[in-house]
C-alpha positions, 0 to 999 in steps of 0.5 A: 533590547526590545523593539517598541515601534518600526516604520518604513522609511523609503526605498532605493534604487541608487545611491542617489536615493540612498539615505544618510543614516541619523542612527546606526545603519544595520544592513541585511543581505543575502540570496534571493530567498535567505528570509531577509524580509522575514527576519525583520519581520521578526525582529519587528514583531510584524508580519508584512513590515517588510514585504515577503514572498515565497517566489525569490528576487522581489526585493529589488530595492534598498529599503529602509526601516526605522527601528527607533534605536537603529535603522534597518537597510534591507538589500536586494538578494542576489543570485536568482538565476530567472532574471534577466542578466540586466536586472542582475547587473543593476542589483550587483551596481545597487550592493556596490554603491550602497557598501561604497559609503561603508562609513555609513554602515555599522555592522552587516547580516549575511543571511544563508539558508541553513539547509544550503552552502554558501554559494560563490556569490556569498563567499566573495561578498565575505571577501569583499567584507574582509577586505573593505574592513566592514564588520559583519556576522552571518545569520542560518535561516530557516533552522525550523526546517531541521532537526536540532542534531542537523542544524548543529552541524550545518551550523559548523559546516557555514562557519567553516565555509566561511572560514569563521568561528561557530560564535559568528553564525547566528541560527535563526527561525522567522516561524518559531523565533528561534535566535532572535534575543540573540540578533537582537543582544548582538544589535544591542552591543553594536549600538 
């Protein structure tokens, strides 16, 4: 699959603002921090398509990408510890509502720093996945930070966590492109 051409579409703080897709609605989550802004970045071929930051919980909003043949949801990140416990409430009512109209939804990127577990909060919202019947897959980023020995077990090690199968964990570098074909082949048999 090759990506031609990506804009912004809008943001989104509730899901009255949200938007009814017109193609297939790939959304990408994660903790504060995973590298969801970078990995659309990459997938783009763009540097600041989706703003990042190296200061975690800036994604506040859900935002929206056209990517041609699919749109991109960018979901705020969760977890941070140094918002208030308000702001945390309304991002968790921002995930909720937004994957309450998971008929909109064709597939979810669970995105984790490879060189870390997954927290609680990332293994309920798999439970949550697993329950509402929503297809995901999760993607270990930031693999330019270890070894190739190293990234082969953490890769393991996530996908037992997560009670998954290795295939289902995508290893993912936005600095040296490392995974991209393979995130976008899994896009294209999505589409």
């Amino acid at each position: 699959m090759e990506i031609k051409e990506t804009r912004f579409l809008k943001s989104a703080a509730e899901a009255g603002g949200f938007l009814k897709p017109e193609r297939p609605m790939i959304a990408v989550c994660g903790r504060s921090n995973a590298g969801k802004s970078s990995l659309i970045n990459m997938l783009a071929n763009r540097k600041n398509l989706a703003k990042t930051s190296a200061a975690p919980g800036r994604t506040r909003l859900v935002n929206y990408f056209d990517f041609g043949q699919f749109w991109l949801a960018d979901l705020p990140g969760y977890g941070y510890a140094a918002v208030s416990h308000d702001e945390k409430a309304r991002w968790g009512r921002t995930l909720d509502a937004f994957f309450a109209k998971k008929e909109d939804i064709r597939h979810v990127f669970l995105l984790i720093d490879i060189r870390r577990d997954p927290s609680g909060d990332d293994l309920q919202l798999v439970d949550f996945f697993n329950y509402h019947i929503i297809p995901f897959s999760v993607i270990a980023t930031k693999s330019d930070k270890l070894s190739r020995m190293r990234t082969k077990e953490r890769r393991r090690a996530i996908a037992q966590q997560f009670g998954l199968g290795e295939d289902n964990v995508t290893i993912v570098s936005s600095l040296t492109g490392e995974g991209k074909e393979e995130v976008l082949s899994r896009i294209a048999a999505l589409l």
